[in-house]
C-alpha positions in Angstrom: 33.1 53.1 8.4 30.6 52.5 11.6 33.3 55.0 13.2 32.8 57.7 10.8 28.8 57.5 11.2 29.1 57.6 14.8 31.1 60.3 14.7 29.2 62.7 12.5 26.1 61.6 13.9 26.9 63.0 17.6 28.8 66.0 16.1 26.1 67.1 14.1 23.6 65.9 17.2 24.9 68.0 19.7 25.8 71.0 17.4 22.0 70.9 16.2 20.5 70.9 19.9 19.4 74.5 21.3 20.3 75.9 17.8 18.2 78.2 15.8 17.1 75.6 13.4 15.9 73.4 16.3 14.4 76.7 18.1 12.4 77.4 14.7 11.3 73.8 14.4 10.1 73.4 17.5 8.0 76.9 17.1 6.7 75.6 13.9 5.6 72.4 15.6 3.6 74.2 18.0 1.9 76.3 15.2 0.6 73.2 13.3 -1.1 69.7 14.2 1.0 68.1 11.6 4.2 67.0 13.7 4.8 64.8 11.4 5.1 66.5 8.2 7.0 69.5 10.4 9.8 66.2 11.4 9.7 64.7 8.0 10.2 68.0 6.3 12.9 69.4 9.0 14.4 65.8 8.7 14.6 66.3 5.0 16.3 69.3 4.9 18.7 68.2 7.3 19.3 65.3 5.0 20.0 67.6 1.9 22.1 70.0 4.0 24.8 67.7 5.1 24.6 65.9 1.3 25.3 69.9 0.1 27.9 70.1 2.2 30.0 66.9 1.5 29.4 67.4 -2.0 30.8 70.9 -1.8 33.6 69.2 0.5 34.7 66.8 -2.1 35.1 69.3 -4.8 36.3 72.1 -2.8 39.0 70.3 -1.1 40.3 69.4 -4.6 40.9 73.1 -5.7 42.2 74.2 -1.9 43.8 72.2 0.6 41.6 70.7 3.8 44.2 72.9 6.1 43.4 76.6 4.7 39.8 75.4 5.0 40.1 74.5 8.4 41.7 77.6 9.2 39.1 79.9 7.1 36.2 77.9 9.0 37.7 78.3 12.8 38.1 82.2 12.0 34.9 82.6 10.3 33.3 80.6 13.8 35.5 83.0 15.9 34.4 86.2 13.7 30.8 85.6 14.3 31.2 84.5 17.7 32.9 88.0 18.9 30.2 89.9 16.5 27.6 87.9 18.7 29.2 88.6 21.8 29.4 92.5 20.4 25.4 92.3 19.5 26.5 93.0 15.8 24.4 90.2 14.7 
């Protein structure tokens, strides 16, 4: 078990860092004296994002197999990177 959390705690960690949640956090702190309620409320949300997505996990992987969603997810991450790298998004 102490695996698994250490493991989706630094994936999650390092795929958060320079994103644009961070980047819009970070603004918001700056726009505010209440750090605090900005941390608590971006640390909530982060909270019921991953809680969305393993609930969606467990009953998705029921109704399609974890490989074709592996394999939608990597294309869907190398889709938007080449639109990114194309300035389409």
């Amino acid at each position: 078990m102490w695996k698994i959390i250490f493991t989706s705690f630094w994936i999650v960690f390092i795929a958060e860092l320079g994103d644009k949640t961070q980047l819009q956090t970070m603004l918001l702190a700056t726009q505010t004296k209440s750090i605090w309620g900005v941390f608590i409320g971006a640390s909530l949300a982060l909270v019921l994002s991953a809680l969305i997505g393993v609930l969606a996990s467990t009953y998705i992987t029921k109704l399609i197999p974890p490989s074709y969603l592996q394999f939608a997810a990597g294309s869907a991450f190398i889709i938007i990177g080449i639109l990114t790298l194309l300035d389409k998004i």
